[in-house]
N, C-alpha and C positions, 0 to 999 in steps of 0.2 A: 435591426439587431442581428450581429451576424450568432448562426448557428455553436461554433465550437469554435474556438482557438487551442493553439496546441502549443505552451509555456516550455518558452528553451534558452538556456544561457549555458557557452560552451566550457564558460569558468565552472559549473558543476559538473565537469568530468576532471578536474582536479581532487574531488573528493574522492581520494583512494588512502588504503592502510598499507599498500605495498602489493606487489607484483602476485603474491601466494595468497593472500587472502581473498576470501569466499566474496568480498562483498566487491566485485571488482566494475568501474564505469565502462568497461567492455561491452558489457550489457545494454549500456544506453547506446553507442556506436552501431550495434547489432540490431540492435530495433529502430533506432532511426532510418538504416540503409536499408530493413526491409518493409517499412510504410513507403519509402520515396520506388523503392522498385516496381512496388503494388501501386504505384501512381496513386497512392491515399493521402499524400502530405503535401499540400504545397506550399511557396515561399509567404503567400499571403496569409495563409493557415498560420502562422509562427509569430508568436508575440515574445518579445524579449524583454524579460525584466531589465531593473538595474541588479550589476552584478553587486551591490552592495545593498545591507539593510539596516534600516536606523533602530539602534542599542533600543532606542525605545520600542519596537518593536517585539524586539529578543526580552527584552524584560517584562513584557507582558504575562511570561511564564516560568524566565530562567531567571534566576537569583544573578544579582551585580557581581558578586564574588565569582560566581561560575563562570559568565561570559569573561570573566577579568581573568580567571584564570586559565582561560581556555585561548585567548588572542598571548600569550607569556608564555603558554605551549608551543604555540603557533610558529612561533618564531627558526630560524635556521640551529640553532643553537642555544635552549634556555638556560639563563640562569640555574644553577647546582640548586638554588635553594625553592624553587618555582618549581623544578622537574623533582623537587622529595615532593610535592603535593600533589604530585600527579595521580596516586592511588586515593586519596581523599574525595578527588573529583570524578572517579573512576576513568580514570583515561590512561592506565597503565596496564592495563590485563592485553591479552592475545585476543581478542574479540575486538575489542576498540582502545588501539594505541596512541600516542598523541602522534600528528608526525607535519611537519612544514607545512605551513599555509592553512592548516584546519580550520582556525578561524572564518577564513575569506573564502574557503570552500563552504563550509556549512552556511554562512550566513546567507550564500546566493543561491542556495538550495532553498533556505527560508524564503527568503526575497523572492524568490518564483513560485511559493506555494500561497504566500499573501497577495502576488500579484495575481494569481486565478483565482481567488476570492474576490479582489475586487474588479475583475472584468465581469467575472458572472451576478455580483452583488451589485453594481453599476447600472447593469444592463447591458455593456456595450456585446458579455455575447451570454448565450442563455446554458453551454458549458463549458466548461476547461480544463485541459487534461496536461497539468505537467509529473510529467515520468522521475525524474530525478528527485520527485517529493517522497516521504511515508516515511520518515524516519520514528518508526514509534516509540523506539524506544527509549528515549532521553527523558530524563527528569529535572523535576526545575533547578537544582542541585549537584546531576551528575547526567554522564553518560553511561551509555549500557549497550550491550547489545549492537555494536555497530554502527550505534546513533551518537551524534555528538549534540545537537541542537534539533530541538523537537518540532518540524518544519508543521505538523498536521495540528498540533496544540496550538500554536504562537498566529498559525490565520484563523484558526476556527475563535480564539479570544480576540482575534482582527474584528470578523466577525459581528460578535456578540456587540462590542465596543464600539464599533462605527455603523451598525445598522442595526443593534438592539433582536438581529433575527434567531428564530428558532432553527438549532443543529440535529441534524442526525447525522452521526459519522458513525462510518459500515468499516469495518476491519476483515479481511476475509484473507490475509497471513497465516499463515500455518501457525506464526506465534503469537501469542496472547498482543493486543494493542495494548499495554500497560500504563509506558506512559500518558496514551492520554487519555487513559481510565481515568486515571488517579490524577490529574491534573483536572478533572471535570466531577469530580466523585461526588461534589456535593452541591453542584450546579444544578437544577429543572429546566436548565432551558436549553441545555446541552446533553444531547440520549444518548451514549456509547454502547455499540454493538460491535461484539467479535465474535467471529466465526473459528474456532485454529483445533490444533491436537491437544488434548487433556495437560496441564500442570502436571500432572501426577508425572510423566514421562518426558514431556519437552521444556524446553528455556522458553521463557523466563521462569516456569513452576505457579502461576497464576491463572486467574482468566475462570473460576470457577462457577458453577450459577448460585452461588447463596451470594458473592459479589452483586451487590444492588444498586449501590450508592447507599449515601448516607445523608443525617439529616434533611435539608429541604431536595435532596439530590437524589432520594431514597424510589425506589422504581424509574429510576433514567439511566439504568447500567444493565444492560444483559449480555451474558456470555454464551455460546454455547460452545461447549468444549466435546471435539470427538474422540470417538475410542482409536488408538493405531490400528492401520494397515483397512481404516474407512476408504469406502471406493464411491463412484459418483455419486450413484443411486440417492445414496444412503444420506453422501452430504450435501447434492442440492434439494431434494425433500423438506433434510433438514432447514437447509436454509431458507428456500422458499417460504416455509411455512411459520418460518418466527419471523423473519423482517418484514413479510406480507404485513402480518398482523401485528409487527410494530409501530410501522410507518401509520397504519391505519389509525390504531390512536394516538400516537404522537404528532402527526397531525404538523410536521417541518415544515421551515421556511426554503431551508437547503440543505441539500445532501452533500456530505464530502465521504468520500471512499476512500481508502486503502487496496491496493490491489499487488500487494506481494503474491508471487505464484511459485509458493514454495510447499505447497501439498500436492505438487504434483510425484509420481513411482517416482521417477527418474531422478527427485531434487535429493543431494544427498543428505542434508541437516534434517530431516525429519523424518516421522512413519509412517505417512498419510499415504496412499496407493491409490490416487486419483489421476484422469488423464487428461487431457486438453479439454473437454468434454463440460467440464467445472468452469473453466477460463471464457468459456464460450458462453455461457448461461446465464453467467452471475452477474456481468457486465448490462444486458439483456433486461434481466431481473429490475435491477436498481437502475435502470433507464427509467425503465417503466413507471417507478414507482416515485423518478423524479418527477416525470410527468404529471403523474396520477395527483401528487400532494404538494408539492414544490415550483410549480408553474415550469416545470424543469429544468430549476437551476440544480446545477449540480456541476461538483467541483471533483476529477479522480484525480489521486495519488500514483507514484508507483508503489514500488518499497523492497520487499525481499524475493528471494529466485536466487536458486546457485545453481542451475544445470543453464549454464549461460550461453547453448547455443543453441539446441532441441529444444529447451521451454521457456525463457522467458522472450525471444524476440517474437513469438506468436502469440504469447497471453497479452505483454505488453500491446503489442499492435493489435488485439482484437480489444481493447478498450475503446481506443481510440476510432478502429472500425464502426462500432457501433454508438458509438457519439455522432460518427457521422451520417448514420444510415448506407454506411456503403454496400454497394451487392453483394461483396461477398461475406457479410454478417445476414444477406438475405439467403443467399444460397446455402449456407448452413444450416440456418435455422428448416429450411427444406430438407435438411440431411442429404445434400447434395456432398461428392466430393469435390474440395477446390485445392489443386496443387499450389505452391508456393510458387515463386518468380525465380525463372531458371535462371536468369542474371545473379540473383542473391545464392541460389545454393551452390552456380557457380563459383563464384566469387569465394565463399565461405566454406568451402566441403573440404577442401584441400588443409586449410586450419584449422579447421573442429579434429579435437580428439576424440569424437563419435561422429559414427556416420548420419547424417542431416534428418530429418524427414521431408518425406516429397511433398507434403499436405497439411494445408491447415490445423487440423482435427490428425490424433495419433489412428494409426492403425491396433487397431482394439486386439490383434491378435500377438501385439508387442505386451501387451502389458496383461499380465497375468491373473485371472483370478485370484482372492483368497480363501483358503478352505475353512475360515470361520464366519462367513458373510454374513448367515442370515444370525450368527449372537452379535456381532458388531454392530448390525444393521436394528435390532431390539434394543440394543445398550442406547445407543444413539438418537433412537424414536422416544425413549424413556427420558433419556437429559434434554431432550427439546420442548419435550410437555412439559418437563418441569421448569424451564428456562421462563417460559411465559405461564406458567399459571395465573399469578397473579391478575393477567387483563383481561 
């Protein structure tokens, strides 16, 4: 059994809303070029889906009419009366536009997130990391939030469906993993946990902890939502100490993650004032705890990140780092400093619209204190007890 493959099809850097938008495949280019410089990736490390995925798949979550209405979007030019539906299926807002090809983008984005389910559900490797997955926020119904087709929903019911096993899927986004809360809300044998910034203040406006599930689904949903302008401390604490004690009684067959890294200072769509620090840990964390309970199978996602050249090409690639046990997820974890590969910052320093960092981990004197820590850091200790009372 090999160790880890790393899920890539170059048809999902077609998934884009246009040149201006926050959610750009830039991202995935950035982070692939700095795993291959860091000599962390290689050719045999890469498993490539098929760039297509079967409707029956996608309907495992998404309503017929959506997927139908979403391939009629797709198109170079839709029909007048296909494109007045467009706000029905939510695919007309500035968030997520319909735009050429969406179809055949999103579905290879799904296709890659069921294909690491089933390498790691198979056996052939015990994890799998494809980047271009975590699209949370799509509903069976519509899209949201940037998502068009809910890649983390549609394998986690891959899943369920072709091996009957127990899920925990970890959200650790700055925004609420909604849809596939609420796509599992009244499931037992699927646990949803988010980590993100409080409803009260961020999008989607959910994610709060009296959200439990429902019916037979009822204690298989916790949230913990933070207070704005949370710093490390405060949120891996937090977080350690509910997923510790999640996992422990839920008791998974496999772990799938989420690993949007959009509560970092620097990301601009949220108020989270966390630093590389978080990105470094939490990966770490939910290793651990695939091991511990899940023979460690475990499946990460990417998902969100708009500071696309200082934060996600280091959060994304320290997932992957430590899937593989590479050194320098050792030497961190030593609180050593490890520079980045001067080949990568050469290459990219000249086209960042901010100057690079030279190092793994930020320099802590870049990101600033906030002067209400220790009430953020009580609010926070308080919604986390409350989050798991119940176990």
């Amino acid at each position: 059994m090999t160790n880890a493959l790393f899920v890539h099809h170059s048809d999902s850097t077609r998934y884009s809303f246009g040149e201006q938008h926050p959610f750009s495949p830039v991202r995935m280019t950035l982070t692939l070029d700095l795993l291959q410089a860091a000599g962390a990736l290689q050719d045999d490390q890469i498993a490539s889906p098929s760039a297509k995925v079967d409707e029956e798949l996608l309907a495992l979550v998404h309503r017929a009419d959506y997927i139908n209405t979403v391939r009629l979007l797709s198109l170079d030019n839709p029909a007048h009366e296909t494109a007045a539906t467009a706000g029905k299926y939510g695919l007309d807002t500035e968030d997520t536009p319909y735009f050429p090809g969406m179809h055949d983008a999103a579905a290879t984005i799904t296709a890659g997130s069921v294909h690491a389910a089933e390498l790691v559900m198979s056996g052939t490797a015990t994890h799998a990391y494809h980047m271009a997955g975590g699209l949370h926020h799509a509903f069976p119904d519509r899209g949201s939030g940037f998502c068009v087709y809910n890649d983390a929903a549609v394998a986690i019911q891959y899943i369920r469906k072709t091996y009957g096993a127990r899920v925990l899927y970890i959200d650790t986004d700055v925004h609420h993993g909604d849809g596939v809360q609420w796509s599992f809300y009244h499931d037992p044998d699927v646990c949803t946990y988010s980590i993100h910034e409080t409803g009260k203040f961020l999008f989607p406006g959910t994610g709060f902890v009296h959200e439990k599930g429902a019916d037979a689904g009822y204690g298989a949903c916790y949230n913990i939502p933070m207070e704005p302008y949370t710093e490390d401390d405060s949120w891996l604490e937090c977080f350690r100490s509910t997923i510790t004690k999640i996992a422990e009684v839920y008791k998974p067959d496999i772990i799938v993650s989420q690993h949007g890294c959009d509560a970092h200072a620097y990301d601009p769509l949220s108020h989270i004032h966390c630093s590389m620090r978080i990105y470094q840990e939490m990966p770490v964390i939910i290793h651990e705890l695939a091991h511990k309970h899940a023979d460690g199978r475990w499946v990460a996602l990417g998902g969100g990140g708009y500071d696309w050249w200082r934060v996600v090409p280091r959060a994304w690639s320290l997932v992957w780092l430590t899937m593989t046990d590479h050194p320098v997820v050792q030497q961190l974890t030593s609180h050593e400093d490890v520079p980045l590969p001067k080949s990568w910052l050469d290459k990219w320093s000249s086209v960042s619209p901010d100057p690079l960092p030279a190092s793994w981990l930020d320099d802590q004197s870049q990101v600033l204190p906030i002067p209400r820590r220790a009430e953020i850091e009580m609010k926070n200790r308080q919604t986390a007890a409350i989050a798991v009372q119940d176990l």
